[in-house]
C-alpha positions as CSV (number, residue, x, y, z in Angstrom):
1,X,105.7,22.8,28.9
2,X,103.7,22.3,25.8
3,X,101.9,19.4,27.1
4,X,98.3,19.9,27.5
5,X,98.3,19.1,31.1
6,X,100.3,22.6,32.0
7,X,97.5,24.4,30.1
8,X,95.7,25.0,33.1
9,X,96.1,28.4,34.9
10,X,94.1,27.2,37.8
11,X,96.7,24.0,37.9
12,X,100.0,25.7,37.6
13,X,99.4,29.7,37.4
14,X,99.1,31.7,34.5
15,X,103.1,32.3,34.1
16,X,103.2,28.9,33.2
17,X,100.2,27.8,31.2
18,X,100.6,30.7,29.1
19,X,103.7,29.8,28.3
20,X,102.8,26.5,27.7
21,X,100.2,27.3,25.4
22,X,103.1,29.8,23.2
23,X,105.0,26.7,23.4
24,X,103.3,24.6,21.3
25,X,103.6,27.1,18.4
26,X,107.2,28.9,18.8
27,X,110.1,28.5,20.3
28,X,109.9,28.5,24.3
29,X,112.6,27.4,26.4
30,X,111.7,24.0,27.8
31,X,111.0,23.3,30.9
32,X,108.3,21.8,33.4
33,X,105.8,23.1,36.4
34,X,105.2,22.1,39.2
35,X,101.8,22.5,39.9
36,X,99.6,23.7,43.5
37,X,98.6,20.5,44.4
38,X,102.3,20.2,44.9
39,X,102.4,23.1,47.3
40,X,99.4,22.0,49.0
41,X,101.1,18.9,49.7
42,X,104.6,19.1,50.8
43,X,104.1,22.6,51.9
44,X,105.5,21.5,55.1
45,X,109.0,21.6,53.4
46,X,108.8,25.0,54.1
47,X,109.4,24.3,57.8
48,X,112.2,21.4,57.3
49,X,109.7,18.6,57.6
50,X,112.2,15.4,56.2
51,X,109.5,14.3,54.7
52,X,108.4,17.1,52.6
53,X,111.7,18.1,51.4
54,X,112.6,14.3,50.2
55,X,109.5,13.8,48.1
56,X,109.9,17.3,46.6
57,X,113.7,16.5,46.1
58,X,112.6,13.0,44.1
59,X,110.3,14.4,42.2
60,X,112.3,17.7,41.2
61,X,114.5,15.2,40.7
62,X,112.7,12.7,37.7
63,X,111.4,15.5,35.8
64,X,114.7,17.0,35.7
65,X,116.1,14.0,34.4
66,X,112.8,13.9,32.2
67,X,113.8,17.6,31.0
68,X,117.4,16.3,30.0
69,X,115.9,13.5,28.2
70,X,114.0,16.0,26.2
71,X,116.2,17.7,25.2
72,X,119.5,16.3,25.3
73,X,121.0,18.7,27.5
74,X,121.8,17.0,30.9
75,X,122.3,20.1,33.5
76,X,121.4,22.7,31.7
77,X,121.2,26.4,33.4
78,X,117.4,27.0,34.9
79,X,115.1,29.9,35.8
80,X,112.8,28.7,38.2
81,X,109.6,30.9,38.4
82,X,106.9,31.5,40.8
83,X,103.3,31.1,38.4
84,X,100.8,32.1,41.6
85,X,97.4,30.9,40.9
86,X,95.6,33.8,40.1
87,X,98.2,36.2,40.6
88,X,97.5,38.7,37.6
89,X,94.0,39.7,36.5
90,X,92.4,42.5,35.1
91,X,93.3,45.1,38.1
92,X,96.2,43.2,39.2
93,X,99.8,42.5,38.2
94,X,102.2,40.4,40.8
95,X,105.2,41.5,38.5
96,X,107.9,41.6,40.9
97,X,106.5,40.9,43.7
98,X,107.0,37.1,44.0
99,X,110.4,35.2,43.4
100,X,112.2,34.6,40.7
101,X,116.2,32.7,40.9
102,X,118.2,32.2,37.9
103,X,121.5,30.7,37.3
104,X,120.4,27.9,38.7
105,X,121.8,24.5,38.2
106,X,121.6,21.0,39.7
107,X,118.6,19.2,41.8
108,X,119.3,20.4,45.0
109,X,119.9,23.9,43.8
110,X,116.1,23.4,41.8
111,X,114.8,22.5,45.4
112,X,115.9,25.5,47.5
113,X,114.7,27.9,44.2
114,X,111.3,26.0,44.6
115,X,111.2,26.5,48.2
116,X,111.9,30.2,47.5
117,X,109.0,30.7,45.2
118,X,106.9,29.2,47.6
119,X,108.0,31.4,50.8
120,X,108.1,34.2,48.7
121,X,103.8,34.1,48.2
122,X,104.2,34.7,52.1
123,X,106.6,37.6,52.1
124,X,105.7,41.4,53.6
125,X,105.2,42.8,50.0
126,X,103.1,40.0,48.5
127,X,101.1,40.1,51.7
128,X,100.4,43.7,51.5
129,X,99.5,43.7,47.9
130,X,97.0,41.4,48.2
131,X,95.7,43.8,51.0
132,X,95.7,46.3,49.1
133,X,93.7,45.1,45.9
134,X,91.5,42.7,48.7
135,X,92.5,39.3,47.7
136,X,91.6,37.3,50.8
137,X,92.0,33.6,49.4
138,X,95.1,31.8,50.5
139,X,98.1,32.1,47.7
140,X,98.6,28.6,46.4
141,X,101.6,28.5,44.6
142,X,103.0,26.8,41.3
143,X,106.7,26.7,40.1
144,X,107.7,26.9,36.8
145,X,111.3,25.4,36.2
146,X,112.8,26.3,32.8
147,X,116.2,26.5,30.5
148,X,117.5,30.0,30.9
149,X,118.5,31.5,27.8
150,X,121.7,33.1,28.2
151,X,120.8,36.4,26.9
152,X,122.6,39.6,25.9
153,X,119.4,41.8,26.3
154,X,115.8,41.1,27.0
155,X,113.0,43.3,27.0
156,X,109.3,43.1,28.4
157,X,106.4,43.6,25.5
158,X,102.8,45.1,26.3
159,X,100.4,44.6,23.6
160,X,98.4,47.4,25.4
161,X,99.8,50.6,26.4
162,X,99.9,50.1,30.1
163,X,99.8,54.3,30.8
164,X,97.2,54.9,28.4
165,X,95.6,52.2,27.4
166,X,96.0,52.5,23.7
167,X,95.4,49.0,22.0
168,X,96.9,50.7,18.4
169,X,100.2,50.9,20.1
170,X,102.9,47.9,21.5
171,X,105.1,49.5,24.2
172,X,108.9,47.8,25.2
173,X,110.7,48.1,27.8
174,X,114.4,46.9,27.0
175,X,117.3,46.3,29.1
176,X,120.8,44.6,28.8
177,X,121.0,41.7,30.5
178,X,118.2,39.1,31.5
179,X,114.4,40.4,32.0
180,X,114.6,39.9,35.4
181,X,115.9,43.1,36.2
182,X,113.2,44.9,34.4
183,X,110.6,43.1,36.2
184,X,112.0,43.4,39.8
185,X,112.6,47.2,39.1
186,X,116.3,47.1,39.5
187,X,117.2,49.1,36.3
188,X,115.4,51.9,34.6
189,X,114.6,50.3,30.9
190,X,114.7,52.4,27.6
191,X,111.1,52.4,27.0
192,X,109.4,52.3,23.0
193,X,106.4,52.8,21.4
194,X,105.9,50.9,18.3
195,X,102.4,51.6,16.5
196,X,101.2,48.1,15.7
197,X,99.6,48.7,11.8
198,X,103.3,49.3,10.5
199,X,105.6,48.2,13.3
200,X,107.0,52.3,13.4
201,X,108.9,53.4,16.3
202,X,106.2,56.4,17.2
203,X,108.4,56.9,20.8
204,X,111.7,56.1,22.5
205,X,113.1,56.6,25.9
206,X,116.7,55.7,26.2
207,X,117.4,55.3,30.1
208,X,119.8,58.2,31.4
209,X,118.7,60.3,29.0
210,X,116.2,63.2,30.4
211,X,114.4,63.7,26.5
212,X,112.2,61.6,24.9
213,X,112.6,61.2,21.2
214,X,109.8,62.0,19.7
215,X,109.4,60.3,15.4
């Protein structure tokens, strides 16, 4: 990440060159992609072709040792992400519905997660929400691998309203725990709206509660 090679949503998905791009100017987790000419090659691994699954194994393998160079830390906890290419648009959000496995440590533990992410652009709900919004092209599929951050809550930021479309106000959804949970729909988030010219809390939704609280 950072590196202007993993820039390139059409290379590695928009999860991951958009994160890539932040990364050059705050502070993102590091990590690396791999990218959907590696799908379209080793693909096979999929099916337990030997040879697939040990050239995906060596080269999880060097730039995982490349990441603990980086960074000093030599097994560090990963989140390893599925970044579709061209999986969110302007009438489209894949938000859930392809994988995502954290706590993940080690190389061969990397692998399997990849292998996951890649299956998981072939599973019944991805499949039937590309149906449903007529996306006919064949997913191709990049990974992003990246240092977890061992969070005590997490939340998921709109910069647009996503119910009203408002662009004057910044709505977050906020959970304890890691984001994940918010994204697959496992938890019902406390919700705010925060009105962007003075960063006030105009709205809050505490989950469990029935009432909004109204400012």
């Amino acid at each position: 990440l950072g590196d202007d090679a993993a820039h390139d949503a059409q290379i590695v998905g928009a999860k991951a060159a958009t994160l890539s791009r932040l990364a050059g100017r705050y502070r993102v987790p590091a990590g690396f992609c791999l990218d959907a000419s590696v799908f379209d090659r080793l693909g096979a691994a999929l099916d337990g072709d030997s040879t697939a699954v040990s050239a995906l194994r060596a080269l999880v393998a060097q730039a995982h040792a490349e990441l603990g160079a980086r960074t000093g830390r030599g097994d560090p906890v990963i989140a390893v992400r599925s970044s579709a290419i061209g999986e969110d648009g302007t009438e489209t959000s894949f938000a859930g519905q392809h994988e995502t496995v954290l706590d993940v440590r080690g190389v061969d533990a990397i692998v399997d997660a990849v292998l996951a992410c890649w299956r998981s652009a072939s599973s019944d709900r991805a499949v039937a929400y590309r149906r449903t919004h007529g996306i006919t092209d064949a997913p191709r599929v990049g990974v992003l691998v990246q240092e977890q951050v061992p969070a005590d809550s997490a939340a998921i930021a709109f910069s647009v309203d996503p119910v009203s479309g408002d662009r004057e106000t910044l709505v977050i959804d906020a959970t304890f725990g890691l984001g994940e949970a918010i994204a697959s729909g496992s938890v019902t988030p406390d919700t705010y709206s925060v009105r962007k010219r003075d960063l006030a809390i105009v709205k809050r939704t505490i989950a469990g509660e029935r009432a909004a609280l109204d400012d």
